[in-house]
C-alpha positions as CSV (number, residue, x, y, z in Angstrom):
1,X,108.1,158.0,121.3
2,X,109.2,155.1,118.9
3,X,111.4,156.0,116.1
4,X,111.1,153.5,113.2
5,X,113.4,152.5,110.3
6,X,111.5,151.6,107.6
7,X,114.5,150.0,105.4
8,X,115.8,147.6,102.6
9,X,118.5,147.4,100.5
10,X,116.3,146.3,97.7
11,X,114.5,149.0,96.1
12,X,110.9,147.7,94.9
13,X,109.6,146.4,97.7
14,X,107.4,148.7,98.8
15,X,109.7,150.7,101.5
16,X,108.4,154.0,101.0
17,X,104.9,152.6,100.5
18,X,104.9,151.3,103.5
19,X,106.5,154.5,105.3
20,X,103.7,156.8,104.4
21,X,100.9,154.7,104.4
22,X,101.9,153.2,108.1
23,X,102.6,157.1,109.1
24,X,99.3,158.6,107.2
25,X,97.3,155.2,109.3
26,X,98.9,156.3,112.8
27,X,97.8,160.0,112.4
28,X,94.3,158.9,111.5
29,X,94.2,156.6,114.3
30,X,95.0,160.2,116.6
31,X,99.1,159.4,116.5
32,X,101.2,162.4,116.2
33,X,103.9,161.3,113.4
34,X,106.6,162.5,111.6
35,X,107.6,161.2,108.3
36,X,111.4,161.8,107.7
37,X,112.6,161.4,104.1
38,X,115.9,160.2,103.9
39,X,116.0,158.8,100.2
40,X,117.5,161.3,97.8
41,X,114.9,160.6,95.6
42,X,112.1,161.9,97.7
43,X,109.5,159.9,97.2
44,X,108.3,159.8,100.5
45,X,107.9,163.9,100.1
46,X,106.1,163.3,96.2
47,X,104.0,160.5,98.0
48,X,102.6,163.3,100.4
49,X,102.3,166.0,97.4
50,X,105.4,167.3,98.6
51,X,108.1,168.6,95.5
52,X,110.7,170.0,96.8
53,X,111.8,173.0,94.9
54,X,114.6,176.3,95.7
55,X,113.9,177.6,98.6
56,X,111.7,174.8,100.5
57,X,113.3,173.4,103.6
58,X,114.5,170.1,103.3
59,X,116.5,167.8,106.1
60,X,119.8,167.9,104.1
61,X,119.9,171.4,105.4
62,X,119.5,169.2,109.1
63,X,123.0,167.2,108.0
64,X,124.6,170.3,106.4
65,X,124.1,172.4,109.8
66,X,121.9,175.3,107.9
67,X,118.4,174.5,110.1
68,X,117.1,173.4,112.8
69,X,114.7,169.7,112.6
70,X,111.8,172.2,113.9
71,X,112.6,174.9,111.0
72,X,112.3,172.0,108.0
73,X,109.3,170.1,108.9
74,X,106.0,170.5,107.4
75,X,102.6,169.8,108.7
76,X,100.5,168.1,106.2
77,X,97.5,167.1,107.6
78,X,96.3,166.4,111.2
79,X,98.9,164.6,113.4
80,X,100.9,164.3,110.5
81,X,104.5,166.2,109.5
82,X,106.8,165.2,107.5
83,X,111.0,166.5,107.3
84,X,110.9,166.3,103.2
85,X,114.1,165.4,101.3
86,X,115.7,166.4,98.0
87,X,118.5,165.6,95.3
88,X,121.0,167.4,97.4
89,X,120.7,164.5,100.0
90,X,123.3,162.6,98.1
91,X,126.0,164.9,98.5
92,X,125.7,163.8,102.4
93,X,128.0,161.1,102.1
94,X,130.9,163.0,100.6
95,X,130.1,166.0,102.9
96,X,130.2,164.1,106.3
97,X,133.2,161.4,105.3
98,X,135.5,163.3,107.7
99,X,133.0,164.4,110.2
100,X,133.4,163.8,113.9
101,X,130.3,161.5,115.2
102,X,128.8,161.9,111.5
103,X,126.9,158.9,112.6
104,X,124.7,160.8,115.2
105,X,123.7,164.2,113.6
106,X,120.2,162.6,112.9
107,X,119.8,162.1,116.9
108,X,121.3,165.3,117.7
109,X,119.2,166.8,115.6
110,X,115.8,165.4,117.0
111,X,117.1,165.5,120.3
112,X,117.9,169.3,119.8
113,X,114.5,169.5,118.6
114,X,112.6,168.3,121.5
115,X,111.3,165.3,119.0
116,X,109.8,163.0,121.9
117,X,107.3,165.7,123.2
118,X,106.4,166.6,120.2
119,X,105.5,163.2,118.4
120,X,104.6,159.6,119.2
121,X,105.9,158.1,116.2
122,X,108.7,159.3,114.0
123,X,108.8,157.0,110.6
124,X,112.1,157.1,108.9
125,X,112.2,156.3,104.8
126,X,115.9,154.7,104.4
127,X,117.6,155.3,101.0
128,X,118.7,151.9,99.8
129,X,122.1,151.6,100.7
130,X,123.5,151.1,103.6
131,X,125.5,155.0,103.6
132,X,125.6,157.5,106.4
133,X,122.2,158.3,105.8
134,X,120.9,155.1,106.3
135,X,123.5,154.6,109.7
136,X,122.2,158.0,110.9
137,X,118.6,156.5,111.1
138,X,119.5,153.1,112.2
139,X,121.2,155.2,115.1
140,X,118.6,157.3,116.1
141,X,115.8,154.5,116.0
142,X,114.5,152.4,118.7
143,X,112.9,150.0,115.7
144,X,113.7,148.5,112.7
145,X,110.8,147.7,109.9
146,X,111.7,145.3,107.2
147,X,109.3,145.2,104.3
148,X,109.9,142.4,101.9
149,X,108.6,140.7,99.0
150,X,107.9,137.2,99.2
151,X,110.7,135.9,97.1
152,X,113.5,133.4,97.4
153,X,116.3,136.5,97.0
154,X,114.5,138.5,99.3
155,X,115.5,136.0,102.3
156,X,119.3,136.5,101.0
157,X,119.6,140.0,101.5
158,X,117.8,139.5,104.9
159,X,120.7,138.1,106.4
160,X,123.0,141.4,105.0
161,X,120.5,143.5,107.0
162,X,120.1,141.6,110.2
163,X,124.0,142.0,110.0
164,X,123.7,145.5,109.9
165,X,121.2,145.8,112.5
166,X,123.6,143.9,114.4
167,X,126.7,145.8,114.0
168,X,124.7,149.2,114.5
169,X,123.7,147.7,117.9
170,X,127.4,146.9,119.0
171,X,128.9,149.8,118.1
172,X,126.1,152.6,118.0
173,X,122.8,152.2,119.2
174,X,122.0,149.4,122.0
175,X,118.3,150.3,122.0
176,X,117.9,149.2,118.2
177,X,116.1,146.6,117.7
178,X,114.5,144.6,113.8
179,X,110.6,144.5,115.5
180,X,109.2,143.7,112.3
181,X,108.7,142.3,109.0
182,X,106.2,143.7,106.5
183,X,105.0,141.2,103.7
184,X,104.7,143.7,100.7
185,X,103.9,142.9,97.2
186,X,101.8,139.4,98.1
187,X,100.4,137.2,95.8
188,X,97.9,135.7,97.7
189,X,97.2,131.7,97.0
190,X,100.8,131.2,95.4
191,X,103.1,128.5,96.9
192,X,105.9,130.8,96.5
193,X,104.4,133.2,98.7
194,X,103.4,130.5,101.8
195,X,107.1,128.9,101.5
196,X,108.5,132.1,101.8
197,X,106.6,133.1,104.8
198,X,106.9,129.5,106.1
199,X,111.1,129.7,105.7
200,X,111.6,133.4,107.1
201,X,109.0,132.6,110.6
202,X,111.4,129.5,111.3
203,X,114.2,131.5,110.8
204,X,113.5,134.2,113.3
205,X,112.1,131.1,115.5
206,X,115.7,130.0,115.4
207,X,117.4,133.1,115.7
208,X,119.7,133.5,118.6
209,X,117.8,135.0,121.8
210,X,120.5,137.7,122.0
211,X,120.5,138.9,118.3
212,X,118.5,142.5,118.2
213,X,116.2,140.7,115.7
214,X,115.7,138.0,117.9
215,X,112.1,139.0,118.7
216,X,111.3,140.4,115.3
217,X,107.3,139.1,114.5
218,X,106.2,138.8,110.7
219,X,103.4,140.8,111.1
220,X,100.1,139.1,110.2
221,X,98.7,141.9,108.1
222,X,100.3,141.2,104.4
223,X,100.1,143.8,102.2
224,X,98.4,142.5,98.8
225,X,99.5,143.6,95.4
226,X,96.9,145.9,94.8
227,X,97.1,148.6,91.8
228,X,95.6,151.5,93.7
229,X,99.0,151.6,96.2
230,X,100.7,152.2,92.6
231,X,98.6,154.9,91.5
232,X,98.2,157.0,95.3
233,X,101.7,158.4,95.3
234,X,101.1,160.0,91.9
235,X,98.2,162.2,93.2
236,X,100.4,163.2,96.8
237,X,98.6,161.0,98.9
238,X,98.1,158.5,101.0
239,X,95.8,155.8,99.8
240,X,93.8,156.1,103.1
241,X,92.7,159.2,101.3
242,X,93.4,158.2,97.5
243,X,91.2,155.2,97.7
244,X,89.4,154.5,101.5
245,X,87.4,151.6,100.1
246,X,90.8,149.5,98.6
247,X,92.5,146.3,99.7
248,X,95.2,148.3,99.9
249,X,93.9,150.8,102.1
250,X,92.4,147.5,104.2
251,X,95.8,146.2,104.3
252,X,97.7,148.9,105.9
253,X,94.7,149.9,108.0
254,X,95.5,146.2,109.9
255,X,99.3,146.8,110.0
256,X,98.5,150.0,112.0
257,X,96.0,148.4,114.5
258,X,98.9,145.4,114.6
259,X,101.4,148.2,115.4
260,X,99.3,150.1,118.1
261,X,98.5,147.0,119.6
262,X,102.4,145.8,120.4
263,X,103.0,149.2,122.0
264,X,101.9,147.8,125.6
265,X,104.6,144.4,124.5
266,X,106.8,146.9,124.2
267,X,106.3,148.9,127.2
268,X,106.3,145.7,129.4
269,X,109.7,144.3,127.6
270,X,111.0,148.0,128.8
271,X,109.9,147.8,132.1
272,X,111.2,144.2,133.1
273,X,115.1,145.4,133.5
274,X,114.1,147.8,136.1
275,X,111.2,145.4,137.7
276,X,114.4,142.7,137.7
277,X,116.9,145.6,139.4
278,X,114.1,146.3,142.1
């Protein structure tokens, strides 16, 4: 199972764009995903028609010990669940302050659950801040997703991440690992754009081998301003359904098949410890 962190510290980027329209792509492609909103907003849950009202199960009951992972997620549509959040998410940070291993009741949680025999993907929408809620995925996932807008500030907060990524990995989580970057927002034909992209592939190129983003690609499929991503979370869908026959839709079609396909890099890079210790 990969678990992926789909985060940024910068809201408008297209983070929870990204996190339903790569999980809605996986399912279609015969993936059994699991969307988990983490953002006390919930847009991940409105993207996939999901309003989260008294009485519906959300995954702040999860963090405040009330239910189970199993008992709060939803199926949607084939291969596709999601664990929807709500407003009382943000009380998370005052309730676990004191909390032994508050860090870890995410992995518990799925672990509890029975998580990796149940799904092949489970996509994680980070609030953004880097709170317990945000630490609670980035310890439970095996991946880190960055998307980003092409934009000189955008390769300043960067670095804060990839500190946090790296920090996370010392302390919490050895397994984590930044595997991606997800150009979001792109203005296709601008200078800006190119020098962007140019600046943040020789930065990972230069990155130290040991750093967990240190094999981190900038994944070829660029996701293209496009107004029909704006207008598909507003009808509760994905835009795979929204509008099949969109650039945007084309877009995040190629960042699936671009995901699927590093699963057997990422299998390999796994087994080469053990080949090594034989």
């Amino acid at each position: 199972m990969r678990v992926i962190a789909v985060m940024n510290q910068k809201g408008g980027v297209g983070k929870t764009t990204t996190s339903v329209n790569l999980a809605a792509g996986l399912a279609e492609q015969g993936k059994r995903v699991c969307v988990i909103d983490l953002d006390p907003q919930a847009h991940a849950s409105l993207h996939l028609g999901i309003d989260v009202a008294g009485g519906t199960n959300s995954i702040y009951q999860v963090f405040a010990g009330g239910k189970t992972f199993t008992e709060v997620i939803q199926l949607i549509e084939q291969n596709l669940w999601l664990a929807p959040a709500d407003i009382d998410l943000a009380a998370t940070e005052l309730e676990l302050v004191d909390a032994d291993g508050r860090e870890f009741v995410l992995r518990k949680a799925l672990a509890a659950a029975g998580a990796s025999e149940k799904f092949d993907y489970i996509v994680m929408d980070c609030p953004p801040s880097l709170g317990v809620l945000t630490i609670n995925a980035l310890s439970t996932a095996t991946e880190v997703f960055i998307p980003l807008q092409p934009h000189f500030f955008a390769l300043q907060g960067l670095s804060k991440l990839f500190e946090t990524t790296a920090l996370v990995t010392r302390r919490l989580n050895r397994e984590l690992r930044v595997s991606g970057v997800v150009l979001c927002l792109y203005e296709t034909g601008t200078r800006l754009a190119a020098d962007v992209t140019d600046d943040l592939m020789f930065f990972l190129e230069q990155s130290d081998p040991e750093a967990p983003w240190a094999n981190a690609q900038v994944f070829a499929s660029k996701i293209r301003r496009n107004i029909k991503l704006a207008e598909a979370p507003s009808h509760g869908t994905s835009i795979f359904k929204y509008d099949p026959a969109s650039s945007g839709s084309q877009d995040y079609r190629n960042l699936v098949l671009e995901v699927i396909a590093a699963e057997q890099r990422i299998r390999s890079a796994d087994q080469q410890p053990s080949q090594k210790a034989a």
